[in-house]
C-alpha positions as CSV (number, residue, x, y, z in Angstrom):
1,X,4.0,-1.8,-32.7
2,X,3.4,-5.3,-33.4
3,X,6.3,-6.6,-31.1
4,X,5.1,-4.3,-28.1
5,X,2.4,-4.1,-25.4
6,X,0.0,-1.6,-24.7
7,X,-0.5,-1.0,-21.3
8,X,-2.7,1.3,-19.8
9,X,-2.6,1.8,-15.9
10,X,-6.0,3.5,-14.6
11,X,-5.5,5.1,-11.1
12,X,-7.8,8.1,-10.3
13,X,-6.6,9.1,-7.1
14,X,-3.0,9.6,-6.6
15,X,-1.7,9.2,-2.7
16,X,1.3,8.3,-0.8
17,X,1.1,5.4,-0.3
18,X,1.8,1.9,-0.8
19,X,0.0,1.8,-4.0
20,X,1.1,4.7,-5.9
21,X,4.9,3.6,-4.8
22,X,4.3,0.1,-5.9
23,X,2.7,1.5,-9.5
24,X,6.0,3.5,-9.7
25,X,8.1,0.7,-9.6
26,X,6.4,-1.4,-11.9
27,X,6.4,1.8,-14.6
28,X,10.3,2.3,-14.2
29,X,11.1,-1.4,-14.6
30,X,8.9,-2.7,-17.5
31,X,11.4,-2.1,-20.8
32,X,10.3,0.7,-22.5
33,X,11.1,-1.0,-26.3
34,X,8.7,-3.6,-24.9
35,X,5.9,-1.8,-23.2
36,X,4.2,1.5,-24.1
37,X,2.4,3.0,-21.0
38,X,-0.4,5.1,-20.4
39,X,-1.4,6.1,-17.0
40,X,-4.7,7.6,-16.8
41,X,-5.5,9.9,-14.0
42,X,-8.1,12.7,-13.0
43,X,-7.6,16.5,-13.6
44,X,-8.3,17.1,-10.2
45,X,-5.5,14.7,-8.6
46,X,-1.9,15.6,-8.3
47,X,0.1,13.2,-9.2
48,X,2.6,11.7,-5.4
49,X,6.0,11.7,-5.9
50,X,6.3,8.2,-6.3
51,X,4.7,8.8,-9.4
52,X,6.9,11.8,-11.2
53,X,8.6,9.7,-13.3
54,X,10.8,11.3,-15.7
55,X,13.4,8.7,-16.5
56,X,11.5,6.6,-19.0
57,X,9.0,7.5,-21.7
58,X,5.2,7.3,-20.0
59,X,2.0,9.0,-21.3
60,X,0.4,10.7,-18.7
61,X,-3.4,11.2,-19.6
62,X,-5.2,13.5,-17.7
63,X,-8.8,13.5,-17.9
64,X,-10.9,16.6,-17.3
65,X,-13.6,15.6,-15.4
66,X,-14.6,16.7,-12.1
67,X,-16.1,13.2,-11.1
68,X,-14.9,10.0,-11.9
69,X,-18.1,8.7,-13.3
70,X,-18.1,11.4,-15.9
71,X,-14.5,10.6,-16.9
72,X,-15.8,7.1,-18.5
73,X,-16.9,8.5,-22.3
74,X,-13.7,10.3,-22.2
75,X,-11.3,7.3,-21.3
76,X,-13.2,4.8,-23.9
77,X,-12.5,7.8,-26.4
78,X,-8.6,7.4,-25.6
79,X,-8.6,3.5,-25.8
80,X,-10.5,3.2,-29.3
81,X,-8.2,5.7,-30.6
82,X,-5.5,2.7,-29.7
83,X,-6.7,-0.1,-31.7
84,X,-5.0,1.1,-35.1
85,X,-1.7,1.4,-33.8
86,X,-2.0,-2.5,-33.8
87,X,-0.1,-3.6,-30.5
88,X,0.8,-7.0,-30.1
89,X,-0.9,-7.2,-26.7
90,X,-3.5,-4.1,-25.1
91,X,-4.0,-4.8,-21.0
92,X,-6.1,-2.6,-18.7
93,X,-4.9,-2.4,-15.3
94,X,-7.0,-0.6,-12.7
95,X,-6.4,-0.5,-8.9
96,X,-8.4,-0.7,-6.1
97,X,-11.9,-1.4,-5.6
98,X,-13.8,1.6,-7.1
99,X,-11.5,2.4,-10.2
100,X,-11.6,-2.0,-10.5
101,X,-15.6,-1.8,-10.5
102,X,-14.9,1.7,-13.2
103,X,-13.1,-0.3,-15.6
104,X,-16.3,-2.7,-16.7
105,X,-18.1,0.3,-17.6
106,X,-14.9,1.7,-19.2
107,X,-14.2,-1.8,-21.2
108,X,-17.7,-2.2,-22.0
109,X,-17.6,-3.8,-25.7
110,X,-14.0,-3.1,-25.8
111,X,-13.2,-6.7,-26.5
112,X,-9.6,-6.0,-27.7
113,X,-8.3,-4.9,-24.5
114,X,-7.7,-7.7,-21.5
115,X,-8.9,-6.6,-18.3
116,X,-6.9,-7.0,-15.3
117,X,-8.0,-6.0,-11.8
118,X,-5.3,-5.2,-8.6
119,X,-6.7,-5.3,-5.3
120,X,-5.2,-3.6,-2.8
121,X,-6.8,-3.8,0.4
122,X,-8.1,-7.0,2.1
123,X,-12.0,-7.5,2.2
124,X,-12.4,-6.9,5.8
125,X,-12.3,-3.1,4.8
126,X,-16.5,-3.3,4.2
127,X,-16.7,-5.0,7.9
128,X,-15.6,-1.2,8.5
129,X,-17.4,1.0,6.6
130,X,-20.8,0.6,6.2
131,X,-21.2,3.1,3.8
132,X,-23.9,3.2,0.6
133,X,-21.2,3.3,-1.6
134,X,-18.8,0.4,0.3
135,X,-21.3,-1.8,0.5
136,X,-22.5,-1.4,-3.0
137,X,-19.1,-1.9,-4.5
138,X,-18.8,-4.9,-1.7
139,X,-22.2,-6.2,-3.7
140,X,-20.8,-5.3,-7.5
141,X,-17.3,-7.1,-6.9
142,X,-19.1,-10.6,-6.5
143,X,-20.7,-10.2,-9.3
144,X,-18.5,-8.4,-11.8
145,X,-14.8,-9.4,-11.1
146,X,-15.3,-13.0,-12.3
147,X,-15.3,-11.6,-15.8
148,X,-11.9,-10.6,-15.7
149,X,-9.3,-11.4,-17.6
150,X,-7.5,-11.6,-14.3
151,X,-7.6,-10.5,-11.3
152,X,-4.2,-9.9,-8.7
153,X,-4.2,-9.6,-5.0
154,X,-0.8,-8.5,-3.4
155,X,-0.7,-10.5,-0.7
156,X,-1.8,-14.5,-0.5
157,X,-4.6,-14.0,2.5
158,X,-6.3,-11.4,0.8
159,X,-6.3,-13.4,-2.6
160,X,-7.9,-16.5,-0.8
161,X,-10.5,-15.1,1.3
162,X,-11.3,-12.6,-2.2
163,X,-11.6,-16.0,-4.4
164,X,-14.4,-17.2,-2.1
165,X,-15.9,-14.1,-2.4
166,X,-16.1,-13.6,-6.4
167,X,-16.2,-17.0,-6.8
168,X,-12.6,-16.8,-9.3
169,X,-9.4,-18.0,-8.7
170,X,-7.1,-14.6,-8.0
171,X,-3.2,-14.5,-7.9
172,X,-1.0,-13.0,-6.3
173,X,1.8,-10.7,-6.6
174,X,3.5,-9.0,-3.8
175,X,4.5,-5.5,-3.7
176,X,7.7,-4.6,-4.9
177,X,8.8,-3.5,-1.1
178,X,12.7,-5.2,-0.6
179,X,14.1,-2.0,-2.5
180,X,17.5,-0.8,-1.8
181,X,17.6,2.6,-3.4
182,X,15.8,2.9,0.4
183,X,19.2,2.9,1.8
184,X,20.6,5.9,-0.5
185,X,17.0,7.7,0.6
186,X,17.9,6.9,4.1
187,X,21.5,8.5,4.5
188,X,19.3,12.7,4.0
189,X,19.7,13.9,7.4
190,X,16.6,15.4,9.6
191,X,16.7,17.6,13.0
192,X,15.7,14.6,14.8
193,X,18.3,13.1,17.2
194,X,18.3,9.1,17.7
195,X,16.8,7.9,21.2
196,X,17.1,4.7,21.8
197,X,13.5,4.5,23.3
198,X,11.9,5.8,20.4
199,X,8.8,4.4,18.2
200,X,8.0,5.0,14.9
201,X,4.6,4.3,13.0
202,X,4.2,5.8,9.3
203,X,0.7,5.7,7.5
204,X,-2.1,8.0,6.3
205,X,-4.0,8.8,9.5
206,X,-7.3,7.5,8.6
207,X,-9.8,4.9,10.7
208,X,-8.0,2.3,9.0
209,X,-4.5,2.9,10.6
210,X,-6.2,3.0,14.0
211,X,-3.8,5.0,15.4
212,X,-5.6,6.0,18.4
213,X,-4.7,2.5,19.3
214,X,-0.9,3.6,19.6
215,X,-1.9,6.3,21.7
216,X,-3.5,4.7,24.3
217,X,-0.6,2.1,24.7
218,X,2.1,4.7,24.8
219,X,0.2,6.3,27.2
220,X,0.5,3.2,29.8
221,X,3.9,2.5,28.5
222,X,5.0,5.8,29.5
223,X,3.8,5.8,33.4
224,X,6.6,3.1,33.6
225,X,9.4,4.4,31.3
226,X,10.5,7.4,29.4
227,X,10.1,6.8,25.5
228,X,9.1,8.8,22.7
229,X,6.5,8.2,19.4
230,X,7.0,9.9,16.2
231,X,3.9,9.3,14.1
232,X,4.5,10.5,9.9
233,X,1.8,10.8,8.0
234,X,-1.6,12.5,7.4
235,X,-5.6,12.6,7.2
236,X,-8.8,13.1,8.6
237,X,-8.0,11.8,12.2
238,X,-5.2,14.2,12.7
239,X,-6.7,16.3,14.8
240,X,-8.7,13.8,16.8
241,X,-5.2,12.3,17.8
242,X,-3.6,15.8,18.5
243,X,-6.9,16.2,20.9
244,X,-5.9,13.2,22.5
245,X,-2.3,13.9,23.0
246,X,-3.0,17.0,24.5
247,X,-5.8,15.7,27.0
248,X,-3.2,13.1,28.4
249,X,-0.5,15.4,28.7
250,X,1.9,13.6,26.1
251,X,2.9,16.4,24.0
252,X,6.3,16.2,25.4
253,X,6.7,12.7,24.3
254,X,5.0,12.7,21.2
255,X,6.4,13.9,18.0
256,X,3.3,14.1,14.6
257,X,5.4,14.8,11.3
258,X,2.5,15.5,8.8
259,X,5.0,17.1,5.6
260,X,7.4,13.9,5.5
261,X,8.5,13.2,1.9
262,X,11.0,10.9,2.5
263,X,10.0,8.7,5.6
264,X,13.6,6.2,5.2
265,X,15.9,8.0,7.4
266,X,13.5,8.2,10.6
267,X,13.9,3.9,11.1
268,X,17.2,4.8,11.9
269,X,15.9,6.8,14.7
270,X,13.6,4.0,15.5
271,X,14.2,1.0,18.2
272,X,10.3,-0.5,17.3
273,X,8.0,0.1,14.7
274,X,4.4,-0.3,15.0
275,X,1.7,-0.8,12.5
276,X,-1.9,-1.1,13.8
277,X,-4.1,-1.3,11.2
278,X,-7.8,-2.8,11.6
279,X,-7.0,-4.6,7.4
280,X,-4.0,-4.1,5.3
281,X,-3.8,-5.5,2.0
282,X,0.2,-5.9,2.5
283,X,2.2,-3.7,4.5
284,X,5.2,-1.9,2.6
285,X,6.1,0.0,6.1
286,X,7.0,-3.7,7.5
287,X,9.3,-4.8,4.8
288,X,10.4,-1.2,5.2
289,X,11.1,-1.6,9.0
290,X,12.8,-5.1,8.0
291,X,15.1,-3.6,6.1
292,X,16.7,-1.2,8.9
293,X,16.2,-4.7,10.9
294,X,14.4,-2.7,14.2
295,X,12.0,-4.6,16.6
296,X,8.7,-5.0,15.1
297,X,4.9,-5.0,16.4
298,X,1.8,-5.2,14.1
299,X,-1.7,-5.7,14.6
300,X,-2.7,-9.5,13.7
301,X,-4.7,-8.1,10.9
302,X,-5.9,-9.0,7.5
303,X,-3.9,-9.8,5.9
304,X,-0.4,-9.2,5.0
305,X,1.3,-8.8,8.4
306,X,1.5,-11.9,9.1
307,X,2.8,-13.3,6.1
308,X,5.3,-10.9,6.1
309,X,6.3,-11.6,9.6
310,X,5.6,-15.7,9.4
311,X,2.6,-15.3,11.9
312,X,4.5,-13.7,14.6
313,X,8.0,-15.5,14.1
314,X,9.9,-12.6,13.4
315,X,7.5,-9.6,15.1
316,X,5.2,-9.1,17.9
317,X,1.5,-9.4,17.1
318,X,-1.5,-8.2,19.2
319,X,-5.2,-8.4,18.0
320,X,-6.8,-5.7,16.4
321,X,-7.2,-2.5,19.1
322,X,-5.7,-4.4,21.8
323,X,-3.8,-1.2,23.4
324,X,-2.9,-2.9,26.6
325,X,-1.4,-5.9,24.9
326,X,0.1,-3.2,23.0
327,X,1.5,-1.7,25.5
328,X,3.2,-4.6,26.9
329,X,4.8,-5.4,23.8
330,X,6.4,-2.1,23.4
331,X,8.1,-2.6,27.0
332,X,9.2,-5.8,25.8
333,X,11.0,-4.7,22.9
334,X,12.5,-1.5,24.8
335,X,13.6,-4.4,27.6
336,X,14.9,-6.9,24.8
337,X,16.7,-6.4,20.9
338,X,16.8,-9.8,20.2
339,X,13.3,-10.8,20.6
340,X,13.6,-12.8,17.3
341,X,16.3,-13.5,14.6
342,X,16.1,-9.8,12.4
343,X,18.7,-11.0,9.9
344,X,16.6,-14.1,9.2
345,X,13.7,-11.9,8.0
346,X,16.1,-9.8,6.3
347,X,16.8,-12.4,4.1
348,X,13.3,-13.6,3.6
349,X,12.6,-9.8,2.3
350,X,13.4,-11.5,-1.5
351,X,10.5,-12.2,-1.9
352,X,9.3,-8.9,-2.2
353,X,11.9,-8.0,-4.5
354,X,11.2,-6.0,-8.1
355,X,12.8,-8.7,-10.1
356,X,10.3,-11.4,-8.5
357,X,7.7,-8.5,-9.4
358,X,8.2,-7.8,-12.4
359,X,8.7,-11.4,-13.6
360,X,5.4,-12.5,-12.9
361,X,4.0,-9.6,-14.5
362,X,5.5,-10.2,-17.6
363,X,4.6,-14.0,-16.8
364,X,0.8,-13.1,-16.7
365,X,0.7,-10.5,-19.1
366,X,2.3,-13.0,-22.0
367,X,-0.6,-15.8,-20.3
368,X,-3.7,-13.1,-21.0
């Protein structure tokens, strides 16, 4: 064991989404002669897709515990049961704010392990949710985080404004997004025919996807021209949105897909994808879009939009809940493909490449 790493990967809550797919990445290409992997989960989450991972050897320890806080005693009990296998290296990633505020309790006098926290989601998420529990975490990160071992953010915004906020130099590591076994997903066929006035946004549909935002731009858009919106995805503002749709007479235009499990073949459907998030900590659906190189549009949020689109170089950006903005941009891009150079940002999506991903993880993880 002395020549390997130990590497345990705490993630409670298992979604789709950009974290769980970015988690799965990083699993299937760390060498397995070279890292041994734990990923610790909770008995009452059921592990995404993403995270299924049956070609490589993975420990998948499930804690029975119907709360998180009571799961602590029983992770610690797993760790110490680690230190005699005598690794040459034991590193404890968490991710996201609330397992990343779990972990000091977790590592509490657990010196041999390095601590290494992941944030996921830029800090403009507590100007959102006032919450007991947001703004107590909001209060915690200042003061805990600095005693990391290290702490990532995945895109360079949200690792700046974070620094000033702990007080601790962060880096950053973009997700793995530039993947092309996207391509091979995209080629499975679904009963939708291409329209060449057709938008696509993908995302869970929570607050923070502001999706409503959509909704009211498509519904000026479509006094002027005939178009269609598919919206993939789920959550708790479903049925506000379906409410909506239906009191503005736009079920005929409108298409929700709430069962997806593989979103890649609908941007060939697409002619302009829309994100409209209120905060982001990156953005996988834009590198995504990139990829099928389709017109763009994103809200000019925090934080990785922009750098993934070089501040509106290579996308249309409108403020945060700007819907008639909106709504003139998605004329625009019906009215006009080549509103910027899309094979330019193709080639700038290396940077979000595994290789690029993985090699600074290996480059911090020999640093620790």
């Amino acid at each position: 064991m002395r020549d390997k790493y130990k590497i345990y990967i705490f993630h409670p809550y298992s979604k789709i989404g950009g974290a769980d797919l970015s988690i799965s990445r990083l699993i299937k290409n760390l060498d397995e002669k070279k890292f041994d992997i734990d990923f610790i989960f909770l008995n009452q989450q059921k592990l995404t897709k993403y995270l299924e991972i049956k070609k490589r050897k993975i420990n998948f320890i499930k804690i029975n515990s119907k709360r998180t806080l009571f799961s602590i005693f029983k992770i610690r009990k797993h760790l110490k049961k680690d230190i005699q296998k005598k690794y040459k290296k034991y590193i404890f990633l968490s991710n996201q704010n609330f397992a990343n505020i779990l972990s000091f309790l977790i590592l509490f006098k657990i010196n041999w392990i390095k601590q290494v926290l992941i944030e996921r989601n830029h800090i403009d998420e507590f100007s959102y949710d006032f919450s007991i529990k947001k703004q107590l975490i909001f209060v915690l990160m200042k003061f805990l985080y600095k005693k990391a071992d290290s702490v990532i953010g995945i895109s360079k915004k949200l690792s700046k404004d974070l620094s000033k906020h702990i007080k601790k130099k962060c880096i950053t590591i973009y997700n793995p997004a530039f993947d092309l076994s996207i391509f091979r997903s995209s080629k499975t066929k679904v009963s939708l025919k291409k329209n060449k006035n057709t938008f696509l946004t993908i995302g869970r549909l929570e607050n923070q996807k502001d999706i409503m935002t959509i909704l009211r731009a498509f519904k000026l858009l479509v006094k002027n021209i005939n178009a269609r919106l598919i919206i993939i995805g789920y959550g708790s503002e479903l049925k506000n949105l379906r409410n909506f749709i239906n009191e503005n007479k736009l079920k005929n235009h409108i298409i929700i897909l709430t069962k997806v499990k593989n979103p890649f073949p609908y941007y060939k459907l697409a002619n302009t994808f829309i994100l409209s998030s209120k905060f982001e900590g990156f953005g996988n659906v834009l590198v995504e879009a990139a990829m099928f190189k389709i017109n763009i549009i994103s809200s000019n949020c925090n934080s990785g939009p922009k750098e993934i689109l070089y501040n509106g170089r290579y996308g249309q950006l409108f403020n945060i809940g700007d819907h008639v903005k909106l709504s003139k941009q998605m004329y625009r891009s019906l009215k006009n493909q080549k509103i910027y150079d899309k094979n330019k940002l193709y080639n700038s999506l290396k940077r979000f490449d595994i290789k690029t991903n993985i090699s600074s993880y290996k480059k911090l993880f020999k640093q620790l």
